[in-house]
C-alpha positions in Angstrom: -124.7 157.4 88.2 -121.5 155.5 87.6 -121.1 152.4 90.0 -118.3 151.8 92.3 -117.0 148.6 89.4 -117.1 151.3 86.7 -115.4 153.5 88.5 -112.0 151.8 89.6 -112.4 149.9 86.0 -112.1 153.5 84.8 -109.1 154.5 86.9 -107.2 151.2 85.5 -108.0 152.0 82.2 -106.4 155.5 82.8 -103.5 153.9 85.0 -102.1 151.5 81.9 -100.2 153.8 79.9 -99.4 151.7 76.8 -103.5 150.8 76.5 -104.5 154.5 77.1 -101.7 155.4 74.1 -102.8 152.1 71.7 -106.6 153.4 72.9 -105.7 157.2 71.5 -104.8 156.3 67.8 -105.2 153.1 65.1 -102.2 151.1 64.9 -100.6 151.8 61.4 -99.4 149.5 58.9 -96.1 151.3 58.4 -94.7 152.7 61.5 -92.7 155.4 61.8 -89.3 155.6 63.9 -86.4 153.0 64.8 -87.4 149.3 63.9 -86.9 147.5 67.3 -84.1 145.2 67.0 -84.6 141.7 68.3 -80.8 141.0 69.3 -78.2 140.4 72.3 -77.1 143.3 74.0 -73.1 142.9 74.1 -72.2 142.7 78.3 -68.4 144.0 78.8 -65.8 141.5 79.9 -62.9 141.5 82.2 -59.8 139.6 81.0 -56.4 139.5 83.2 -53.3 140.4 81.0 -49.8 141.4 81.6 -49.0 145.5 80.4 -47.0 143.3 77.5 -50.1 141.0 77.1 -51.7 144.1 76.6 -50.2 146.1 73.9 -49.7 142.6 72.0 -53.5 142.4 71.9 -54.1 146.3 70.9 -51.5 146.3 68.4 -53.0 143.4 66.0 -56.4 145.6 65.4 -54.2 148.9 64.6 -51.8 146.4 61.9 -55.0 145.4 60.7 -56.4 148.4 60.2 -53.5 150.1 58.7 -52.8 147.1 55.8 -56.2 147.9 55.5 -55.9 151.6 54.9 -52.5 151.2 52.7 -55.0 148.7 51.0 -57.3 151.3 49.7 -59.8 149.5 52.3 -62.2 150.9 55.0 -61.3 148.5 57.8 -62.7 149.7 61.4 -61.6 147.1 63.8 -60.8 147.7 67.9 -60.1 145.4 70.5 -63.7 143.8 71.2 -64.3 143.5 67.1 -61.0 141.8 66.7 -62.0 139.4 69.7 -64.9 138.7 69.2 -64.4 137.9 65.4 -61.4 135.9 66.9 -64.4 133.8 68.7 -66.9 133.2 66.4 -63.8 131.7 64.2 -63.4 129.4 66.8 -66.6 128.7 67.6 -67.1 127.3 63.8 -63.7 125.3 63.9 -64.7 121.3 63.8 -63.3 120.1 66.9 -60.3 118.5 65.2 -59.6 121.9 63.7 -60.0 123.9 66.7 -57.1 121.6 68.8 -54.7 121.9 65.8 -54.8 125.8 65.6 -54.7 126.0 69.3 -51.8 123.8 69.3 -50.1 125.7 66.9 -50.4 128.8 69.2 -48.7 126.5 72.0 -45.6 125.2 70.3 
């Protein structure tokens, strides 16, 4: 006869999904399926622009991708591509080199 301890440790065992499935089969060496990818998960954004503002910023990805075509090229880019690579340029400006390219923009 099982006692009362064995019994609810039984239930929990059966409760806790990922231990009944890890319980059910030997972990292999090489899994099979998706790798899980360790990464940032991109959050969308809300920027304020005018209608002109607008079609100033979607018009640079569409130039770009077009030189790129007429370049024999297989350029992809959109609107979040082009800012974010627009960012992470930035981001690894010294500081000197980041206030004379934004300065340039302002003239």
């Amino acid at each position: 006869m099982l006692s009362r301890a064995k019994l609810k440790e039984q239930e929990n065992k059966i409760k806790d999904a990922s231990s009944f499935v890890d319980g059910a089969e030997p972990k292999t060496s090489n899994p099979v399926g998706r790798p899980k990818i360790i990464a940032e998960k991109k959050q969308p954004v809300t920027m304020s622009l005018t209608k002109t503002e607008v079609g100033y910023l979607d018009s640079i990805p569409k130039r770009l991708n077009a030189i790129s075509y007429s370049k024999g090229d297989e350029l992809s880019l959109d609107r979040s591509n082009f800012i974010r690579s627009i960012a992470i340029m930035a981001q690894e400006f010294s500081d000197e080199e980041l206030y004379e390219w934004f300065s340039m923009l302002h003239k």
